[in-house]
The first five atom37 places (N, CA, C, CB, O) and aatype in JSON, in Angstrom:
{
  "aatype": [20, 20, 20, 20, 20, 20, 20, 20, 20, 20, 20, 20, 20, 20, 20, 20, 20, 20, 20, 20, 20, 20, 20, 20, 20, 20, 20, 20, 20, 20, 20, 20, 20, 20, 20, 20, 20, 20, 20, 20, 20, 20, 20, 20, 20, 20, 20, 20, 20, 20, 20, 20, 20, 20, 20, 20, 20, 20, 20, 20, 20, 20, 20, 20, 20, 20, 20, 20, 20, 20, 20, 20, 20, 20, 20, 20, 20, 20, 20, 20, 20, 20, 20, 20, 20, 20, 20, 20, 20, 20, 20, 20, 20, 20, 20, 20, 20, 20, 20, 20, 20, 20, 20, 20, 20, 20, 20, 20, 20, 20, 20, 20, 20, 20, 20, 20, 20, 20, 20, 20, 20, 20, 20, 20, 20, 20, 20, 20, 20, 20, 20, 20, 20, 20, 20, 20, 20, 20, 20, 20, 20, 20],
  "atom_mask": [
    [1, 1, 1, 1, 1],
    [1, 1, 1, 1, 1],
    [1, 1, 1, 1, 1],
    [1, 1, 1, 1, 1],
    [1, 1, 1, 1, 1],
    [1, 1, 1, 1, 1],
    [1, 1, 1, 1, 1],
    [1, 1, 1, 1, 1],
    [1, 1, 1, 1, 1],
    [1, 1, 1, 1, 1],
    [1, 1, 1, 1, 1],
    [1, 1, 1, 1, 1],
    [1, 1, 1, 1, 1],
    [1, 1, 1, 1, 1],
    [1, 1, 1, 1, 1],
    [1, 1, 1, 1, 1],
    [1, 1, 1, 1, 1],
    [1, 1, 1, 1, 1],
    [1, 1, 1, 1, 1],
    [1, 1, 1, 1, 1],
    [1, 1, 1, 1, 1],
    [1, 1, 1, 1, 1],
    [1, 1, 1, 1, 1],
    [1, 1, 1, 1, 1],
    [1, 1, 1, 1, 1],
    [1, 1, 1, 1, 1],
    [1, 1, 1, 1, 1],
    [1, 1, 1, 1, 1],
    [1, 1, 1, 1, 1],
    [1, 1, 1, 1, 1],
    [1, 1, 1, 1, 1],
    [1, 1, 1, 1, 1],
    [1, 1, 1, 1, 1],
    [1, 1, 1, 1, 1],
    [1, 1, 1, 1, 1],
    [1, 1, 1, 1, 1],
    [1, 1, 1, 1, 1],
    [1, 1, 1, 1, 1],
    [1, 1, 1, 1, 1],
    [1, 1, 1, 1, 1],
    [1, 1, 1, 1, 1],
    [1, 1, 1, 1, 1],
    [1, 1, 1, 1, 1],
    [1, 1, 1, 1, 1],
    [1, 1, 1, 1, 1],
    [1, 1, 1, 1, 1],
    [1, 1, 1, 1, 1],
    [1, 1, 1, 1, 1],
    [1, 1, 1, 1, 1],
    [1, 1, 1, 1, 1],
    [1, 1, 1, 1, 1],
    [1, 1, 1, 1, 1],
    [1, 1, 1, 1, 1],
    [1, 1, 1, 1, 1],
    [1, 1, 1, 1, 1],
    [1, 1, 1, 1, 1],
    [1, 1, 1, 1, 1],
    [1, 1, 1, 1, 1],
    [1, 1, 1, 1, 1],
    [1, 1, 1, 1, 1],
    [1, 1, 1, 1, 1],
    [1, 1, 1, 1, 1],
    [1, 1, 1, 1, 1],
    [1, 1, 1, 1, 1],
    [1, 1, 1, 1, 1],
    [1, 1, 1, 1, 1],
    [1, 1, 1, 1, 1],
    [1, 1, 1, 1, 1],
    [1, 1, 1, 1, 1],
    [1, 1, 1, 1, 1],
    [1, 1, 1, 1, 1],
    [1, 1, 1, 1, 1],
    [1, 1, 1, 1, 1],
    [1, 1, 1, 1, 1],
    [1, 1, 1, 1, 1],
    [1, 1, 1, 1, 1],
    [1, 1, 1, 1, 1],
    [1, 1, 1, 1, 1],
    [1, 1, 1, 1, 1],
    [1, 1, 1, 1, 1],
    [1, 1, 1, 1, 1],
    [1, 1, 1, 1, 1],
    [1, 1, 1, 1, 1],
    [1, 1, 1, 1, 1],
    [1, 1, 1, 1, 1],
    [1, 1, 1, 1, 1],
    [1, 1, 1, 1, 1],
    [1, 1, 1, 1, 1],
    [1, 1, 1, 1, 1],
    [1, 1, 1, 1, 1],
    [1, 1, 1, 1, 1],
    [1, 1, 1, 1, 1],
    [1, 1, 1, 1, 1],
    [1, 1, 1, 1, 1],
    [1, 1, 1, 1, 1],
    [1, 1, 1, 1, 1],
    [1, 1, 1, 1, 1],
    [1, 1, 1, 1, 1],
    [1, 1, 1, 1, 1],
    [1, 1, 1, 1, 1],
    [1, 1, 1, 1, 1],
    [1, 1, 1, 1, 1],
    [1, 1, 1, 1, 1],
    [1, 1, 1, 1, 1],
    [1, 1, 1, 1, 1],
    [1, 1, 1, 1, 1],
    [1, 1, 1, 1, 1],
    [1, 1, 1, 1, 1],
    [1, 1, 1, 1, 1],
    [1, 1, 1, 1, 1],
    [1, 1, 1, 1, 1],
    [1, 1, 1, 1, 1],
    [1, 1, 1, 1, 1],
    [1, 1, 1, 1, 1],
    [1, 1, 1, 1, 1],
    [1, 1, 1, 1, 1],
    [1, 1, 1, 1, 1],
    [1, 1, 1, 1, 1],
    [1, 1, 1, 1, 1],
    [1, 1, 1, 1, 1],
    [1, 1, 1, 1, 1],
    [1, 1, 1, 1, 1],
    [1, 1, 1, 1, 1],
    [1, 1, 1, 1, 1],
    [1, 1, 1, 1, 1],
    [1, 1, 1, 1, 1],
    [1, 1, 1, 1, 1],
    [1, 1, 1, 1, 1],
    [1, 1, 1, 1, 1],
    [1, 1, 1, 1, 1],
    [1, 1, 1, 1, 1],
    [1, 1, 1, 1, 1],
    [1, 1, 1, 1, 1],
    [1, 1, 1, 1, 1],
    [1, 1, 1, 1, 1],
    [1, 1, 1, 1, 1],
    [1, 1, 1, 1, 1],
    [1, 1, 1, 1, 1],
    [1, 1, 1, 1, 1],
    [1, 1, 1, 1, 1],
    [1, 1, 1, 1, 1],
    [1, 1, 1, 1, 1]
  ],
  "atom_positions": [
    [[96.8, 158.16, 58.59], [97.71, 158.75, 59.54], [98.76, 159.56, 58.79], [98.36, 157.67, 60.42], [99.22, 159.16, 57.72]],
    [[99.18, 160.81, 59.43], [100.08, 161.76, 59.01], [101.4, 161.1, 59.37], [99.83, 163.17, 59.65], [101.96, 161.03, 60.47]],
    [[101.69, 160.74, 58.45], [103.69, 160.61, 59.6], [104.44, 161.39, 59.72], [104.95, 159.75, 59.23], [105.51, 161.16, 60.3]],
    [[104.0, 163.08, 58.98], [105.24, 163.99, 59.06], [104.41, 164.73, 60.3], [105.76, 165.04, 57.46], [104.39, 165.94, 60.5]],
    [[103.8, 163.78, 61.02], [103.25, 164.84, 62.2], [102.87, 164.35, 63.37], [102.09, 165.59, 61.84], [101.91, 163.62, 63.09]],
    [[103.1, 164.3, 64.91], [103.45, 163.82, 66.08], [102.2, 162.76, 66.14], [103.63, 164.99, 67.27], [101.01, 162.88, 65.84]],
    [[102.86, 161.84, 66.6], [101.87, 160.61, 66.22], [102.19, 159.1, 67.31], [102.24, 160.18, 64.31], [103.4, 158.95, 67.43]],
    [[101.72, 158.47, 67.75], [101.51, 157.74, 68.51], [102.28, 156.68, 67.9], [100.25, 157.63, 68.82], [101.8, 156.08, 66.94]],
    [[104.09, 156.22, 68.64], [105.09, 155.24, 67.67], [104.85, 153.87, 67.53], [106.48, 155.2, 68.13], [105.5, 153.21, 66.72]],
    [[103.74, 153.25, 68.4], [102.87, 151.79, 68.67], [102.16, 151.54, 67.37], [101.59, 151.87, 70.01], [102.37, 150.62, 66.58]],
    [[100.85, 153.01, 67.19], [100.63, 152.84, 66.34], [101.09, 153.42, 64.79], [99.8, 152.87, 66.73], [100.5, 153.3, 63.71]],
    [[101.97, 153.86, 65.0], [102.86, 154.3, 63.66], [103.74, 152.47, 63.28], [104.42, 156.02, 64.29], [103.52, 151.84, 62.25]],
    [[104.52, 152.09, 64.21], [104.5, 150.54, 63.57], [103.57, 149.71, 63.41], [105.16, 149.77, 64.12], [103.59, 149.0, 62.41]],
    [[102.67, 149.6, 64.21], [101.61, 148.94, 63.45], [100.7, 149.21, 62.04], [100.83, 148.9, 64.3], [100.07, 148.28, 61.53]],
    [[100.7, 150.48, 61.5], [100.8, 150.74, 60.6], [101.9, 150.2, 59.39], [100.74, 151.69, 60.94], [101.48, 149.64, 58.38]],
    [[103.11, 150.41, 59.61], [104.39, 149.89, 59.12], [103.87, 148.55, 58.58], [105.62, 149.75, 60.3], [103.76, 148.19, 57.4]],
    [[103.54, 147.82, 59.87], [103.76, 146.0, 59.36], [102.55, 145.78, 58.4], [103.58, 144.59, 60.9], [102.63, 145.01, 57.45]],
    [[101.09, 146.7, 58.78], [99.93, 146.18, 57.73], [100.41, 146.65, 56.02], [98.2, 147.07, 58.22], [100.07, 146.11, 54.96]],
    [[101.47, 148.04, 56.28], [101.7, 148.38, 54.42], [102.91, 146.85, 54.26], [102.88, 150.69, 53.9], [102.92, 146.12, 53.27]],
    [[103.9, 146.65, 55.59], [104.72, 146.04, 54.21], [103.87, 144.35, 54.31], [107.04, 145.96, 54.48], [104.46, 143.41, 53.77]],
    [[102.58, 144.09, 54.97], [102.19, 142.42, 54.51], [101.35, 142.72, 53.48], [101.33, 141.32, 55.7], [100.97, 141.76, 52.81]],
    [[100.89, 143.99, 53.14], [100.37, 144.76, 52.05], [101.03, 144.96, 50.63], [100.23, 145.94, 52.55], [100.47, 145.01, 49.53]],
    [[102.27, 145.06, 50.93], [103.43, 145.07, 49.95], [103.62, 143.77, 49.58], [104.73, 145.64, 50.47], [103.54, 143.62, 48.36]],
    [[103.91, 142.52, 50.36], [103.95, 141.32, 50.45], [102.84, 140.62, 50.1], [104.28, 141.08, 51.48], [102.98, 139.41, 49.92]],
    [[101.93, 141.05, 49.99], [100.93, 140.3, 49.26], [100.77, 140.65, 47.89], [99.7, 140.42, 49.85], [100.33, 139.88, 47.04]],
    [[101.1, 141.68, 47.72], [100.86, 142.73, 45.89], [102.3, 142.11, 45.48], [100.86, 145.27, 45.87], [102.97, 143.14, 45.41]],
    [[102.98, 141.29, 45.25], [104.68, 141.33, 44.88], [104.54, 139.92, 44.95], [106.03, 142.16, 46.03], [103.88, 139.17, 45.66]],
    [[105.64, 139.7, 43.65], [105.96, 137.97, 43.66], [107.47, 138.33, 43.78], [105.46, 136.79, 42.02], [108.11, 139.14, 43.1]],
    [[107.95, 137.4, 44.99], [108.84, 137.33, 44.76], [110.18, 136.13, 44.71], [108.79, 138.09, 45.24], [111.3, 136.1, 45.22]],
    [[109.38, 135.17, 43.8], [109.71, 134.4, 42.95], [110.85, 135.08, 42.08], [108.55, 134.0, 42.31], [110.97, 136.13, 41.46]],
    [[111.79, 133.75, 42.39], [113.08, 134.29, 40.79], [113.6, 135.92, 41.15], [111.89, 134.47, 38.6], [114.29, 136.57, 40.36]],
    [[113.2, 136.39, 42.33], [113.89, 137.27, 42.81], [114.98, 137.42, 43.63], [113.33, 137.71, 43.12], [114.85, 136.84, 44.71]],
    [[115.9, 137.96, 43.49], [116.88, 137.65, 44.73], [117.42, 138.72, 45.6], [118.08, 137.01, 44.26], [117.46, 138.79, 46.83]],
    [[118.04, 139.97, 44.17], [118.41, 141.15, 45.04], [117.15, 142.32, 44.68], [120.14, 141.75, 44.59], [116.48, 142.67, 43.71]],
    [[117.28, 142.59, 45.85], [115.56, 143.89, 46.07], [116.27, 145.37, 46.69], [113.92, 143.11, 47.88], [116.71, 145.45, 47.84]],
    [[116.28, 146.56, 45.66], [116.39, 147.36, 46.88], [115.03, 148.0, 47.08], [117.56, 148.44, 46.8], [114.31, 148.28, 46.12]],
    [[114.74, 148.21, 48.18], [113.5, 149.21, 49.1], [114.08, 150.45, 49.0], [113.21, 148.86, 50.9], [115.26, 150.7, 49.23]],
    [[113.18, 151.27, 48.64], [113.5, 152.83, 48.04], [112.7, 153.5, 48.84], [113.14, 153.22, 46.42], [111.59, 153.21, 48.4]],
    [[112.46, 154.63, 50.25], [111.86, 155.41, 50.8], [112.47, 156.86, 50.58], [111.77, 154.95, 52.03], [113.62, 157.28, 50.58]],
    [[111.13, 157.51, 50.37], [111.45, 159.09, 49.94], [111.49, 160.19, 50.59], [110.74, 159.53, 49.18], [110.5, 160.66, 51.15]],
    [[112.41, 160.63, 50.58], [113.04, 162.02, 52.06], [112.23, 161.19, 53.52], [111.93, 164.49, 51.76], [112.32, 159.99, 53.79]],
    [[111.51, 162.19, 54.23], [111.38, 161.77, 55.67], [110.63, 160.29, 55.53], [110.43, 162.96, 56.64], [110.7, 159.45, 56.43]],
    [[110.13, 160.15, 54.68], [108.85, 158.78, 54.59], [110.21, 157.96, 54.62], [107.46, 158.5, 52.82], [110.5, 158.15, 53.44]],
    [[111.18, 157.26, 55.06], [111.68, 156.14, 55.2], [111.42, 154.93, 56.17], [112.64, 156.46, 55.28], [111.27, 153.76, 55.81]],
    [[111.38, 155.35, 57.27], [111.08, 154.24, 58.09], [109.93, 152.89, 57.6], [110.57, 154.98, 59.33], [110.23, 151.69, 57.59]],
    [[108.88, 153.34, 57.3], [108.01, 152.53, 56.47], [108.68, 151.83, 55.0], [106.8, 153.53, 56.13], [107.89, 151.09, 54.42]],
    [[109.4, 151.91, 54.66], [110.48, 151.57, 53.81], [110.95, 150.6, 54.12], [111.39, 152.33, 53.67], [110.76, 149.45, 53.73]],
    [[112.12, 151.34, 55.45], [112.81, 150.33, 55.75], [112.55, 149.52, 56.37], [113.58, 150.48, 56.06], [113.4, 148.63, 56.47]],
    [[111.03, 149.34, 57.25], [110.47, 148.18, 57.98], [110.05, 147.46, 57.0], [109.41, 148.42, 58.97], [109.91, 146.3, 57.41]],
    [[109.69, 147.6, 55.5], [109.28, 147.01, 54.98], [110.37, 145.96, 54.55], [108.64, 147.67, 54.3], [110.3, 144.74, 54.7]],
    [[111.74, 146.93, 53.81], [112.8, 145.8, 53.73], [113.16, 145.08, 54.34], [113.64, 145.94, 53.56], [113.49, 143.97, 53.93]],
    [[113.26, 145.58, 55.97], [113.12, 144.23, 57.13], [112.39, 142.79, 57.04], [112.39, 144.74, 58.29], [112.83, 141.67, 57.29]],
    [[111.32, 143.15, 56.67], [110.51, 142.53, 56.68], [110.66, 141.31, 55.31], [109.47, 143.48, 56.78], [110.46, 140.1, 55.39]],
    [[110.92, 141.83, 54.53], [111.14, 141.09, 52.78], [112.15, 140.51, 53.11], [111.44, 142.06, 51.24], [112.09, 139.37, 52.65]],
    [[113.51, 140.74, 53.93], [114.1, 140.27, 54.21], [114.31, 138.95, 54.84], [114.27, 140.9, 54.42], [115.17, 138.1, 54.64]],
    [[113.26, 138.99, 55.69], [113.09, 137.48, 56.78], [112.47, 136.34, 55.46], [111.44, 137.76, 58.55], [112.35, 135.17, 55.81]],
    [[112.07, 136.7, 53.9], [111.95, 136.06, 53.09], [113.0, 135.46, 52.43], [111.35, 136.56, 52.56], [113.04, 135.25, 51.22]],
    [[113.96, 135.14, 53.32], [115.35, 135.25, 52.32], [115.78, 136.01, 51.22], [115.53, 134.26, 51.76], [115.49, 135.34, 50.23]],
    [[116.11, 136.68, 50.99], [116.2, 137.71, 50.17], [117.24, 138.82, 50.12], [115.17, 138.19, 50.3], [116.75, 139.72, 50.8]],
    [[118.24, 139.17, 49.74], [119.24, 140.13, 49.17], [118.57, 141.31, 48.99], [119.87, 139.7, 47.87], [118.36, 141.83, 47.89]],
    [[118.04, 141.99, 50.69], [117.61, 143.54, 50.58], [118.79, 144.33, 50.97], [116.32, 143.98, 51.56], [119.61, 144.33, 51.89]],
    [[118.39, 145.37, 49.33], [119.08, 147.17, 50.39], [118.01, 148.39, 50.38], [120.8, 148.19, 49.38], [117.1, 148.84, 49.69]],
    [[118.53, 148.58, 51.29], [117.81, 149.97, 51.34], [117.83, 151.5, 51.55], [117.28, 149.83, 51.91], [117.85, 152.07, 52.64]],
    [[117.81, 152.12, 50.25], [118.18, 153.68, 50.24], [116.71, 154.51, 50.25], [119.16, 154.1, 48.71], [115.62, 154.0, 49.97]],
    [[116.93, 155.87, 50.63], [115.71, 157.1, 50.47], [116.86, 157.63, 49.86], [114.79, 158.06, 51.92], [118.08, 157.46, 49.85]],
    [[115.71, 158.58, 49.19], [116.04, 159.84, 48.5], [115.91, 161.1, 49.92], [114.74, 160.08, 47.0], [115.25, 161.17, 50.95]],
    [[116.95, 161.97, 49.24], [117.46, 162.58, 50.7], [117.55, 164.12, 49.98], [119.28, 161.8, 51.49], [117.72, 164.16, 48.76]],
    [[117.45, 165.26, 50.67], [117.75, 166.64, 50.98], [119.07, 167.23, 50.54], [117.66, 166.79, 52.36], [119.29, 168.28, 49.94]],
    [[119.94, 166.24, 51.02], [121.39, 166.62, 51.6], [122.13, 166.27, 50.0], [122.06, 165.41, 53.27], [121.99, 165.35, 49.2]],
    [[122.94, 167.47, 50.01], [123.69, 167.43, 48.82], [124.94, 166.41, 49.38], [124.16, 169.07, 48.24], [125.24, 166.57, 50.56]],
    [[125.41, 165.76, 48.89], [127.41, 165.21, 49.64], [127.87, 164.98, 48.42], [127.81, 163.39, 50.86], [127.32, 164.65, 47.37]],
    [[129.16, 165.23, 48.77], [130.07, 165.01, 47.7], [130.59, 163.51, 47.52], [131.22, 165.93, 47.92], [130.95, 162.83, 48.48]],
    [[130.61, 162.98, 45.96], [130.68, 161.72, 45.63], [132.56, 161.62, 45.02], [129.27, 161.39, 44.4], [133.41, 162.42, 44.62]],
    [[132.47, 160.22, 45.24], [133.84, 160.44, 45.09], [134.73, 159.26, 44.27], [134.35, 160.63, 46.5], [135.13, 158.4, 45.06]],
    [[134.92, 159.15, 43.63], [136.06, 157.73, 42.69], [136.71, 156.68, 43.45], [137.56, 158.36, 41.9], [136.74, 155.52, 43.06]],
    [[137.25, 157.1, 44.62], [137.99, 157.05, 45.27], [137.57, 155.67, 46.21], [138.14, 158.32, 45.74], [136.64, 155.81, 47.0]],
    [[138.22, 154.38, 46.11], [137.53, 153.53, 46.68], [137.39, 153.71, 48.15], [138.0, 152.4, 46.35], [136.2, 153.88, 48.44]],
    [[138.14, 153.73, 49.12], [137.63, 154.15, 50.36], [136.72, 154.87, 50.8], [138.27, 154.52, 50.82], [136.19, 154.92, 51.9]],
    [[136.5, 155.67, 49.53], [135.2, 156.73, 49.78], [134.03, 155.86, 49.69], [135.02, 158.05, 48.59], [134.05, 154.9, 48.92]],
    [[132.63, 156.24, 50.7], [131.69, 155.43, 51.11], [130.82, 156.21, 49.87], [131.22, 155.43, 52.84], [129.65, 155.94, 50.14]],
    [[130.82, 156.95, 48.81], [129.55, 157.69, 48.28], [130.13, 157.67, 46.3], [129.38, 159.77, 49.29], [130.56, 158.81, 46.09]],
    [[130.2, 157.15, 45.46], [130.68, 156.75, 44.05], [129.98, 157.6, 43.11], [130.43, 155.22, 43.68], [130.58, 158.04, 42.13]],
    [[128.61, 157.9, 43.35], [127.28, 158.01, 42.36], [126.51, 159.06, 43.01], [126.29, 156.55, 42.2], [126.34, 158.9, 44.22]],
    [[125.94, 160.22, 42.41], [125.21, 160.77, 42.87], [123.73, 160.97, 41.75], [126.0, 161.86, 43.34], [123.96, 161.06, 40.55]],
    [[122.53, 161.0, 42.16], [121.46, 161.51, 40.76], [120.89, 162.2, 41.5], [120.38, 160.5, 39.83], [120.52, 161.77, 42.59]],
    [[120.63, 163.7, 41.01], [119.78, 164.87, 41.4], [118.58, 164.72, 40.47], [120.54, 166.34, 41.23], [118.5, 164.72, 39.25]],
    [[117.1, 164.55, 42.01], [115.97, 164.37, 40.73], [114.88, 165.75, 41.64], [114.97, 162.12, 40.53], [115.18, 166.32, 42.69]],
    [[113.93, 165.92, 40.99], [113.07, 166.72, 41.41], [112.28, 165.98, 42.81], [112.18, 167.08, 40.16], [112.02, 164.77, 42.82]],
    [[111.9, 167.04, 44.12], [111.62, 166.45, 44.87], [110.01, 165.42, 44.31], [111.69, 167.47, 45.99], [109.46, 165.48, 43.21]],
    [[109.7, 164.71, 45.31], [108.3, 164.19, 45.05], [106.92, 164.32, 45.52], [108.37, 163.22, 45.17], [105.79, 163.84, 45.43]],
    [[107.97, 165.69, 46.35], [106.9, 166.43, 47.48], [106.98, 167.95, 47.56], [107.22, 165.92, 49.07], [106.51, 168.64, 48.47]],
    [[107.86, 168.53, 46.1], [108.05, 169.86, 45.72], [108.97, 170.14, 44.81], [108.3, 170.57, 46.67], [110.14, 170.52, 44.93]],
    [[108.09, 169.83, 43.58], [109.06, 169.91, 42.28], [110.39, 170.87, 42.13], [108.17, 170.36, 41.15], [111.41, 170.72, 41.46]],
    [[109.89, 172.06, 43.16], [111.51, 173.18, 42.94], [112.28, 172.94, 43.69], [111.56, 174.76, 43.14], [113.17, 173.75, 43.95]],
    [[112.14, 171.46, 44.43], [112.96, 171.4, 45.45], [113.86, 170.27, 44.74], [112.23, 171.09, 46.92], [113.27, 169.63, 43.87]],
    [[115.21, 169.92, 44.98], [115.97, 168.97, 44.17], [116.59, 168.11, 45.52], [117.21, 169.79, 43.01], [117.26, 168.56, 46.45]],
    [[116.16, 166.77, 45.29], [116.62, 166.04, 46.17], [117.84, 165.03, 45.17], [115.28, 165.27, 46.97], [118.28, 165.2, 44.03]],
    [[118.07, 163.98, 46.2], [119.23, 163.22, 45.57], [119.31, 162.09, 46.45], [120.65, 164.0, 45.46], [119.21, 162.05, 47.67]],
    [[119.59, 160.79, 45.23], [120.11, 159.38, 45.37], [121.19, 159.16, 45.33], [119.77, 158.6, 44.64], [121.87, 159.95, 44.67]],
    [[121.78, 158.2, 45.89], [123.15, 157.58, 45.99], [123.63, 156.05, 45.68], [123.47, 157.78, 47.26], [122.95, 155.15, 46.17]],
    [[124.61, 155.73, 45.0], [124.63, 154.39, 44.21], [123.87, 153.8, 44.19], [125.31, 153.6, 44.38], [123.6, 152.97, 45.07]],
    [[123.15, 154.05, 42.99], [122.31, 152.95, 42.73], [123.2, 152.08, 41.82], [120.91, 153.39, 42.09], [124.22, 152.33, 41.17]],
    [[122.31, 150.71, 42.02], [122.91, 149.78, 40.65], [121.77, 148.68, 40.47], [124.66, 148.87, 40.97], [120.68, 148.64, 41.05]],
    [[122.24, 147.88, 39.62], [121.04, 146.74, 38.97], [120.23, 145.72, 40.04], [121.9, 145.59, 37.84], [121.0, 144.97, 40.65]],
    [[119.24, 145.61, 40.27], [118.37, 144.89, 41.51], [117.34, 143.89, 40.21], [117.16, 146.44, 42.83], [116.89, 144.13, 39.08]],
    [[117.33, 142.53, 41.3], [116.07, 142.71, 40.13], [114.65, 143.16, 40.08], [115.83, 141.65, 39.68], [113.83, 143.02, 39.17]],
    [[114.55, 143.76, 41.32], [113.58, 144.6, 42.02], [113.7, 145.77, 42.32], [113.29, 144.22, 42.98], [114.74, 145.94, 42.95]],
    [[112.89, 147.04, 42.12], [113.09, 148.2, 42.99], [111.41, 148.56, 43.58], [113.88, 149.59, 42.0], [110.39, 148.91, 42.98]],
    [[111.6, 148.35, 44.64], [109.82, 148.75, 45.53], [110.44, 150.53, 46.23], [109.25, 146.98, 47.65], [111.08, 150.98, 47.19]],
    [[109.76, 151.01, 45.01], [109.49, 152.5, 46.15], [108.51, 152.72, 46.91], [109.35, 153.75, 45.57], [107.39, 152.44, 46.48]],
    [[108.6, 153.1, 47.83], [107.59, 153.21, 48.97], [107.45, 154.87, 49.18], [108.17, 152.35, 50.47], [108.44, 155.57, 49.03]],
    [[106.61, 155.24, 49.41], [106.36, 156.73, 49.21], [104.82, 157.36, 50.14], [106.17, 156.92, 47.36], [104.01, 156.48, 50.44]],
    [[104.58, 158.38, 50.43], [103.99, 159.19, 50.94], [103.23, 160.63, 49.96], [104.94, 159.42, 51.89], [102.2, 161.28, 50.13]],
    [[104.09, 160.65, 49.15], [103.86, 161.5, 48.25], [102.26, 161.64, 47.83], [104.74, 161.12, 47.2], [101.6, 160.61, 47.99]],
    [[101.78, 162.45, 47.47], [100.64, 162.83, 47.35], [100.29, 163.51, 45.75], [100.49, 163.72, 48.53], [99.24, 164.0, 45.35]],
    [[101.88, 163.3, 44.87], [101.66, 163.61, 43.45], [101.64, 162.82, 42.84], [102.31, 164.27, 42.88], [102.05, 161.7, 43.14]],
    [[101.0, 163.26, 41.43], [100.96, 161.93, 40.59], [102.21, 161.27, 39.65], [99.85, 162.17, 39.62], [103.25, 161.8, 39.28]],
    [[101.68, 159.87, 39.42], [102.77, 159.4, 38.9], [103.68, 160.13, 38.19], [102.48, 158.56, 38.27], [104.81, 159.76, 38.49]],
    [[103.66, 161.13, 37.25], [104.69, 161.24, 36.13], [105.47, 162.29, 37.34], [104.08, 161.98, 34.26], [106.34, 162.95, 36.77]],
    [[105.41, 162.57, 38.6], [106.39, 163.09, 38.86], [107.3, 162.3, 39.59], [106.11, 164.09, 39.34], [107.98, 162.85, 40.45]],
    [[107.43, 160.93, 39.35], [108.42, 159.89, 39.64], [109.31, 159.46, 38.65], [107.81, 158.82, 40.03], [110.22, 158.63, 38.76]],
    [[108.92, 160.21, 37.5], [109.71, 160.55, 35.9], [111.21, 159.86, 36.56], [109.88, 162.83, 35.24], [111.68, 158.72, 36.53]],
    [[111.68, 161.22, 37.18], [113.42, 161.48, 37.43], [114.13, 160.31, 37.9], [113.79, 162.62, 38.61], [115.2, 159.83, 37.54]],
    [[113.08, 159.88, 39.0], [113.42, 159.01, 39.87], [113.33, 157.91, 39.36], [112.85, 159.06, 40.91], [114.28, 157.22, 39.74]],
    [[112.33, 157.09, 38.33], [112.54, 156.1, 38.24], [113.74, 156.2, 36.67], [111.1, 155.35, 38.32], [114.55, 155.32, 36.37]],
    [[113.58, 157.24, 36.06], [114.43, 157.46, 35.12], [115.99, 156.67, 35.6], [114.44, 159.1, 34.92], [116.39, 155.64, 35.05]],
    [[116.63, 157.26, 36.51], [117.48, 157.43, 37.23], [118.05, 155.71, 37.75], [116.87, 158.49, 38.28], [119.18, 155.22, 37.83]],
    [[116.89, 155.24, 38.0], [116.75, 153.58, 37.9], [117.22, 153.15, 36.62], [115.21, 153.0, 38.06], [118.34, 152.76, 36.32]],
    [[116.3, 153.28, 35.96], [116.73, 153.0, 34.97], [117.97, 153.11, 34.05], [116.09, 153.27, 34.67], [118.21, 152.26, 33.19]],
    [[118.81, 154.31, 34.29], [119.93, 154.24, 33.97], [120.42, 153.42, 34.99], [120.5, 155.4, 33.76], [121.31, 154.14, 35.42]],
    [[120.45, 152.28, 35.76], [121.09, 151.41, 36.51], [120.55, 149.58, 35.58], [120.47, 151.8, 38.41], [120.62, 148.43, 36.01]],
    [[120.27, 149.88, 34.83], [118.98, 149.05, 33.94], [118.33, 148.3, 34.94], [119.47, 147.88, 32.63], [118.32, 147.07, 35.04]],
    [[117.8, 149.1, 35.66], [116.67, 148.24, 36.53], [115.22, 148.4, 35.7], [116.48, 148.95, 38.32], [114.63, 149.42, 35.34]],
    [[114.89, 146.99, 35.53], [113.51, 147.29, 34.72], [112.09, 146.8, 35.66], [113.56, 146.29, 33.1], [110.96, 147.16, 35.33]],
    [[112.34, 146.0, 36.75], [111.18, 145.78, 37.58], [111.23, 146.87, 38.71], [111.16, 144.29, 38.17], [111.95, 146.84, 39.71]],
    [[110.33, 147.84, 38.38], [110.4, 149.17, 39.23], [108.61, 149.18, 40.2], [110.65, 150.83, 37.81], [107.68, 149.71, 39.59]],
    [[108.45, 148.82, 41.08], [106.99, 149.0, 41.34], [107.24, 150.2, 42.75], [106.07, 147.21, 41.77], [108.11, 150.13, 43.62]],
    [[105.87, 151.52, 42.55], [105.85, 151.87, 43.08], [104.43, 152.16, 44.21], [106.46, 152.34, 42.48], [103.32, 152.25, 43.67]],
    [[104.49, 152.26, 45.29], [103.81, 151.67, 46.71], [103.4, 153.41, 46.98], [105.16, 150.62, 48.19], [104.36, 154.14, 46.74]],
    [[102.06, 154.18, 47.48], [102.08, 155.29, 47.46], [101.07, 154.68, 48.74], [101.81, 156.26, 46.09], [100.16, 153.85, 48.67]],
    [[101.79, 155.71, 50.33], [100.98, 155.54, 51.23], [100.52, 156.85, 51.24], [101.45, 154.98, 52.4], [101.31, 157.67, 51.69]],
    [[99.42, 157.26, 50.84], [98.25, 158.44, 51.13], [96.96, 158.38, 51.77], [97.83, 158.93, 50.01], [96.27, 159.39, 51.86]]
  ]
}
């Protein structure tokens, strides 16, 4: 199923729940506690049903996508946005998308749609990694 294209929302969640008991079966998550769920530009929802879902495991989920939208980050504690990383899109290298605070998990599950190959998740998991996140697994629905 296409999700960037008009589609039946019954079976677009039912889809959802078979990737994340799909996700949930590929993943230990033993000795885990904080998880963030990572969905990329429009592909989020499948993401975030998934973190829903990891969640009802007891579990310390967040959940960000990588997004389009440039915003301005700011020092400033009242400000809701601290961190910004500009990486190449994952669905059009000349296109530059962007993350927002990341920090140390002991999990990161990207969930994705993308249709390129791994090394163009370089930026992105790079980008993790400057957060020293070292358990990075990535989930490619094609």
């Amino acid at each position: 199923m296409n999700s960037r294209k008009l589609i039946n929302p019954m079976s677009y969640k039912k889809l959802c729940y078979e990737l994340s008991n799909q996700i949930l079966q590929n993943i230990k998550l033993q000795n885990v506690k904080d998880i963030l769920v990572l969905g990329t530009e429009e592909f989020m929802y499948p993401a975030l049903f998934t973190a829903h879902e990891i969640e009802k495991n007891d579990k310390n989920v967040k959940f960000h996508a990588t997004t389009r939208s440039p915003i301005q980050v700011s020092n400033t504690s009242d400000y809701p946005l601290h961190t910004r990383y500009e990486i190449s899109s994952l669905y059009d290298e000349n296109r530059i998308t962007y993350i927002y605070d990341l920090k140390k998990y002991d999990m990161v599950i990207i969930i994705t749609d993308s249709k390129n190959q791994k090394n163009s998740y370089t930026e992105l998991v790079n980008a993790l990694i400057s957060c020293t996140n070292d358990n990075i697994i990535i989930f490619r629905w094609c």
